[in-house]
C-alpha positions in Angstrom: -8.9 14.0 21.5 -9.8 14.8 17.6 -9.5 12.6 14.9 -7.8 14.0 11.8 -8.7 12.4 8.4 -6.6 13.4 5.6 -7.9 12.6 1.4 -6.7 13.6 -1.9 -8.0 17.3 -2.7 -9.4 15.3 -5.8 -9.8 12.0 -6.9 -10.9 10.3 -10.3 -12.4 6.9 -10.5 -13.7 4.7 -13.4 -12.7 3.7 -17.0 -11.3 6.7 -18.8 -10.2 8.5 -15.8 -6.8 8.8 -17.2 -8.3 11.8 -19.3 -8.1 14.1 -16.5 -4.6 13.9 -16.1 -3.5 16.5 -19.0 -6.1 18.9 -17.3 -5.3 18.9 -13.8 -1.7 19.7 -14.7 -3.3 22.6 -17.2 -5.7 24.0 -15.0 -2.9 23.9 -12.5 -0.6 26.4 -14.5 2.0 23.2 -14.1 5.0 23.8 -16.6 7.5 20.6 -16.4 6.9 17.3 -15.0 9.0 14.7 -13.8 7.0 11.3 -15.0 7.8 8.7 -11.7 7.1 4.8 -13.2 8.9 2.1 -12.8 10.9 0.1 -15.8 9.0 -2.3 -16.5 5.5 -0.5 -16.6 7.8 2.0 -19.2 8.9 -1.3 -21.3 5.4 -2.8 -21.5 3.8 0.8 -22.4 1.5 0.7 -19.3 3.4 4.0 -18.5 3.0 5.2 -22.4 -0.9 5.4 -21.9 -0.8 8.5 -19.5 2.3 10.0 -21.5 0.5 9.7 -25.0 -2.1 12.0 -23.6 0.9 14.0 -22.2 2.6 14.2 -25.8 -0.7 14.7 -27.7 -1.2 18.2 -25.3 2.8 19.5 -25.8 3.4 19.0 -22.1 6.6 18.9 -21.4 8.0 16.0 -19.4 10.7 13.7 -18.3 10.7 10.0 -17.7 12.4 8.9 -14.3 12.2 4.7 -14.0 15.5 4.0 -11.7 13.3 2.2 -9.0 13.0 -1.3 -8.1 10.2 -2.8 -6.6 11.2 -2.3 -2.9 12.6 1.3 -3.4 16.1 1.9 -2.2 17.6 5.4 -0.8 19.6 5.1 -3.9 16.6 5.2 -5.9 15.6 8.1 -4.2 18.4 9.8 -4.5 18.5 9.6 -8.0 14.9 10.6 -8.5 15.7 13.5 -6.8 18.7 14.3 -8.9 16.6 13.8 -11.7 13.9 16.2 -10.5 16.4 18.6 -10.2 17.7 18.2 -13.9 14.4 18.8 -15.2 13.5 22.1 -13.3 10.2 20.1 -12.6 7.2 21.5 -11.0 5.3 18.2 -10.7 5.1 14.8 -10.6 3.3 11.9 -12.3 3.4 8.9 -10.2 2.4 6.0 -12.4 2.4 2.4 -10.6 2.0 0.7 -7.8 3.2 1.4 -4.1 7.3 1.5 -6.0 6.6 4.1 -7.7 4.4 6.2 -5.6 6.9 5.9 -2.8 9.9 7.0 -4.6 7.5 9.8 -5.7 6.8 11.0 -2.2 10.3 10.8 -0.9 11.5 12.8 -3.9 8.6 15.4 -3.8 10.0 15.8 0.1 13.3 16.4 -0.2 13.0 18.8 -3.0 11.2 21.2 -1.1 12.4 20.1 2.4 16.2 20.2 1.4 17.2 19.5 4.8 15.9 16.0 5.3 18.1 15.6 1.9 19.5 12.2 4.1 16.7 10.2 3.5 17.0 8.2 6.6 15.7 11.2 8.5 12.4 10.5 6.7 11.7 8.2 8.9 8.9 8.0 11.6 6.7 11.1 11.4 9.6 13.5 10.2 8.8 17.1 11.1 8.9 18.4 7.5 7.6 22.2 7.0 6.7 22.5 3.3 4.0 20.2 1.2 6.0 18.0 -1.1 6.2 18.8 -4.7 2.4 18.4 -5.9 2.6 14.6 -6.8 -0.7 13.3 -9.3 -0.4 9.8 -8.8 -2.0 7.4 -11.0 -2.8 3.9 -9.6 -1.5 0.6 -11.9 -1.9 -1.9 -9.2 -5.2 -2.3 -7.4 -3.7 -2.8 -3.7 -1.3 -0.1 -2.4 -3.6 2.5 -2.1 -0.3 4.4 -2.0 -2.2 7.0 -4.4 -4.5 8.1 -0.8 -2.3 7.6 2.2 0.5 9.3 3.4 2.7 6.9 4.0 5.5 5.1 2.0 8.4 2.9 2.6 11.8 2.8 1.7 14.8 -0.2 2.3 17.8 0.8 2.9 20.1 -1.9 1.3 23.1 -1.1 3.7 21.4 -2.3 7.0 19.4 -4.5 5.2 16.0 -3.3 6.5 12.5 -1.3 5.2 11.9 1.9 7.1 8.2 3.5 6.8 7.8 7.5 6.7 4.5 9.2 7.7 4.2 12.7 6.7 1.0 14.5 6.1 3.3 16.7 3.4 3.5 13.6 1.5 -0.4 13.3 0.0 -0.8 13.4 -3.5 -3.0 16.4 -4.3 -4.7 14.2 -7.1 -5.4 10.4 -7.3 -6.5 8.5 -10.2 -7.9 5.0 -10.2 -8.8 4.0 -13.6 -9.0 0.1 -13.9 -7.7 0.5 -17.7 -4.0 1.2 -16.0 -4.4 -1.9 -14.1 -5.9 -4.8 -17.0 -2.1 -5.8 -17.8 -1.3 -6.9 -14.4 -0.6 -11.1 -14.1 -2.9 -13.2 -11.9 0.1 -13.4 -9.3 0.5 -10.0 -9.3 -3.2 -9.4 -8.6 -3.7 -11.6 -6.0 -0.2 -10.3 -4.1 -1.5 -6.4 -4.5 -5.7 -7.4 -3.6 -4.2 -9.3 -0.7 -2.3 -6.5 0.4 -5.8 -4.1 0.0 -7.2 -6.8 2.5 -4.7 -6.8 4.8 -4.9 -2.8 4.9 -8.6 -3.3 5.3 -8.4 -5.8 8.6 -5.7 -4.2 9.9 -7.1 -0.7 9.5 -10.4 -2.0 10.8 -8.6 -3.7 14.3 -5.8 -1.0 14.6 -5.8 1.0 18.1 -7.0 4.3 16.6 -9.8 2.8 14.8 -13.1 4.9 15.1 -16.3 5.3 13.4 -15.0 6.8 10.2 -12.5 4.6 9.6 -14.8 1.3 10.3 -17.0 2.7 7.4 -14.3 2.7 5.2 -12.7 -0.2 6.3 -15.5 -2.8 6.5 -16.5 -2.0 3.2 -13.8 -2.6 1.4 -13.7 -6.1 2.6 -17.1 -6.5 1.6 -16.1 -5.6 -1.5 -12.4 -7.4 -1.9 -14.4 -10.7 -0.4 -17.0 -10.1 -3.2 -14.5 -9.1 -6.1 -10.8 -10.6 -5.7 -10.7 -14.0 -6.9 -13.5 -12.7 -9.9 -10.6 -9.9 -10.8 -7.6 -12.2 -10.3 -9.7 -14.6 -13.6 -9.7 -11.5 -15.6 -13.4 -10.2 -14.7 -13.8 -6.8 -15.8 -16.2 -5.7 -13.5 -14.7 -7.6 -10.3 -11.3 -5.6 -11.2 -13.0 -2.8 -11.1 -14.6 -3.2 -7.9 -10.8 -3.8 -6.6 -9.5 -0.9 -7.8 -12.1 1.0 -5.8 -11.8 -1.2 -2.8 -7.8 -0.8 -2.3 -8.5 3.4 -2.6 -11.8 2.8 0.2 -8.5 0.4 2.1 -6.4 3.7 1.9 -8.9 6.5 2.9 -9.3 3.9 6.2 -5.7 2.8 7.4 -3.5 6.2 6.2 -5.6 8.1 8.9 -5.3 5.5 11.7 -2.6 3.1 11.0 -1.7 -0.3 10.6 -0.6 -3.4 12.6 1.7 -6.1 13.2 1.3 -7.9 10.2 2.8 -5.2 8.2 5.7 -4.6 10.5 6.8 -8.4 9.9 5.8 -8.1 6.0 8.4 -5.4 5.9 10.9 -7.1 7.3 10.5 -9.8 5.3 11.2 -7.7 2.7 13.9 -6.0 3.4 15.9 -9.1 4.4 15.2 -11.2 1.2 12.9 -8.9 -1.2 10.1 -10.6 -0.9 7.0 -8.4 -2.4 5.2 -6.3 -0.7 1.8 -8.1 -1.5 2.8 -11.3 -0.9 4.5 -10.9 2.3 1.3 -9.1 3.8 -1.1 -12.0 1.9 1.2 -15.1 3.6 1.1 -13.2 7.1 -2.9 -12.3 7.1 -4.2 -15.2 8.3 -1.3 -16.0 11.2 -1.6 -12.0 12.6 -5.5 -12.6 12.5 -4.7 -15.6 14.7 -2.5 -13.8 17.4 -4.9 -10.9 17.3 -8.2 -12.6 17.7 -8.3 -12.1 21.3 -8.0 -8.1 21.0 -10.5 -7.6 18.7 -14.0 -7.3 20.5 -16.9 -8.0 17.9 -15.0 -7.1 14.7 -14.3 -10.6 13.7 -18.3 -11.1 13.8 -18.5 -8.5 10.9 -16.0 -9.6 8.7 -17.1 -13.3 9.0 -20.5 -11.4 7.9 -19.3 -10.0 5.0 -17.3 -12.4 3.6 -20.6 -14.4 3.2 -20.4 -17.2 6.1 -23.4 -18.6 7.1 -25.3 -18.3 10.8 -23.1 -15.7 11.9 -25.5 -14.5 14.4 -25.7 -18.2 16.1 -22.7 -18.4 17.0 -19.8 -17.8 20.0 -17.3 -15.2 19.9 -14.7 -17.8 19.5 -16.5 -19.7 16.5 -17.1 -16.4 14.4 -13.9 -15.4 15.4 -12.3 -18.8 13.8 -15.0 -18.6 11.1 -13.5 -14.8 10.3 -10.1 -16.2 9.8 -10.8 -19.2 7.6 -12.9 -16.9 5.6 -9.4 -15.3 4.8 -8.0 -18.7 4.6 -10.0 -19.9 1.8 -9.7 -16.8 -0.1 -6.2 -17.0 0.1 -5.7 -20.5 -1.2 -8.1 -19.6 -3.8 -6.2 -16.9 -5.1 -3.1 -18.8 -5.2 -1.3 -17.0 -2.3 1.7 -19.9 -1.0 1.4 -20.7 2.6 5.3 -21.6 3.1 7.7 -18.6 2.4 11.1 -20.9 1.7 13.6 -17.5 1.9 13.5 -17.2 6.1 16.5 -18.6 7.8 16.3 -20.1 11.0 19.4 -18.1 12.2 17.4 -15.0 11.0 14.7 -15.0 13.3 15.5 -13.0 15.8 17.1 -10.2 14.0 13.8 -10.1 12.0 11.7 -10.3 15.4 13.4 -7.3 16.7 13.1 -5.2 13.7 9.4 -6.1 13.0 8.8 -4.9 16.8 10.5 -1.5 16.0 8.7 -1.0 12.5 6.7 2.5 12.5 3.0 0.1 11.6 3.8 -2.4 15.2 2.6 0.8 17.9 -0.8 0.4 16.0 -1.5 -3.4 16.8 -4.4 -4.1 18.6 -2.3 -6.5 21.0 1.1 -6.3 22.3 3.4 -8.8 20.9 6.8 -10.4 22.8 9.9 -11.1 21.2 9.2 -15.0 21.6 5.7 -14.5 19.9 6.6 -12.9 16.5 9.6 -15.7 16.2 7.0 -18.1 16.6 4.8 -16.1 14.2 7.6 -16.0 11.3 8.6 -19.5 11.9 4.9 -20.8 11.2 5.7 -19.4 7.3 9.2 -21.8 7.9 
């Protein structure tokens, strides 16, 4: 069977990146675009650094910021209606994984009409047409939403997250400039570079894993080992290191997939809007745990590059432990809480069952029961 491995057509990395923006949508004969960012990067004027550069070369734009930070269908919906207003022929996705995602679903509909219900994104939806061409600049260094083609959207009503894969969905240009992301709080950093480790491990474990994938994968925790906790104490150089890690995370796990640990951070979610980030950063070390057994001698490599000591002396089982505490002690150090006080007791089984049906679970290295992801949520009780 052939792998497929799907990138941006280009991508932009460094300080000053940003510049490229105004001539990619020139050189591109682009002649309206619909500017996708979430409020509050608009009202701190994190969104205002791409759209100066927009104003100062007379391109002609709209602002859409209806999104909250677990996109709805409604926020969809009204990005799309928006889209439509403005006769746009691209779109500027400027944030993290909110905006990107709303910027995907949008850029679908409006050239796949017929999935216009946005539930029948869901799952691998057998679109026809490439979405709108979406240049998506990264604010956050975790999502990696600017590289894969995947995004996620909750649907309020039934009170769960559903995740669409669509290979019409990638952004035709990514840019990672860590000058977009110096604003971002410690919390928030820790939450998003947690989330670019999970991606990383589970991306690195996941059933379709293969050579390519490891290459990414394995370096980018090198790297998030190496860089996080320097990046969430305002390091310059350690957040840029991040911001490069999260997009190596994304090359990796949007070509093969995810895991359980995402399928429960989801429905965590969508049942009491817990971030993204941090619901993926309190589950990392408890999926590690359940997984450990299904993971052959990966462990042994991450326990390598996260610095521990005497790798090479020891069992399976020790650098298997070792591999997880590594995470541990990260985690703690980052300021990631261990306790997640919003799960109810009499929600546990609903959000069993819907973790088991999430879109990343089929990619788990080990098969989970009912019973076992229960126990799993109720050890963050």
């Amino acid at each position: 069977m052939a792998n497929r491995f799907m990138l941006n057509e280009t991508s932009y990395h460094g300080h000053g990146a940003i510049n490229n923006i105004v001539p990619e949508i020139e050189g591109r004969g682009f002649k309206s675009v619909l500017v996708v960012s979430d409020v509050s990067l608009v009202k701190f004027g994190v969104t205002e650094k791409v759209t100066s550069l927009m104003d100062k070369a007379h391109v002609n734009y709209t602002i859409f910021s209806d999104i909250k930070p677990n996109p709805t269908i409604e926020n969809v919906l009204a990005g799309v209606k928006a889209c439509k207003e403005a006769k746009a022929d691209c779109i500027v996705a400027i944030g993290g994984g909110s905006s990107m995602d709303t910027a995907k679903a949008i850029g679908i509909i409006i050239t796949n009409p017929e999935f216009s219900d946005v539930r029948s994104l869901e799952g691998v939806a057998p679109t026809k047409h490439p979405c709108l061409p979406i240049i998506a600049v990264a604010t956050t260094a975790g999502t990696a939403a600017e590289v894969t083609i995947n995004y996620v959207i909750t649907d309020v009503e039934k009170k769960r997250k559903f995740v669409c894969v669509d290979a019409h969905d990638m952004p035709i240009v990514a840019v990672v400039d860590p000058d977009m992301m110096a604003s971002m709080p410690k919390s928030l950093k820790a939450f998003t570079g947690m989330d670019a480790l999970t991606h990383a491990i589970e991306g690195y474990i996941t059933r379709a894993a293969w050579e390519m994938s490891d290459m990414f994968h394995i370096k980018a925790i090198e790297l998030i080992a190496n860089n996080l906790a320097k990046s969430v104490e305002g390091d310059d150089k350690g957040s840029e290191n991040m911001a490069l890690a999260q997009y190596i995370a994304g090359m990796g796990f949007s070509n093969v997939g995810l895991g359980i640990d995402h399928a429960m951070a989801h429905t965590l979610s969508a049942y009491y809007d817990v971030p993204h980030g941090k619901a993926c950063a309190m589950l990392l070390p408890i999926a590690m745990e359940f997984n450990k057994d299904a993971t052959g001698e990966k462990y042994r490599d991450i326990a390598k590059v996260f610095g521990v000591k005497n790798v090479e002396s020891m069992s399976q089982a020790e650098y298997r432990d070792a591999a997880i505490e590594a995470v541990k002690a990260l985690s703690v150090k980052v300021g990631i809480p261990t306790v997640c006080q919003e799960i109810k007791e009499e929600d546990l089984d609903s959000l069993a069952t819907d973790a088991l049906n999430d879109a990343c679970y089929p990619g788990n290295p080990k098969e989970a029961t009912h019973a076992e992801v229960v126990a799993m949520f109720r050890k963050l009780m």
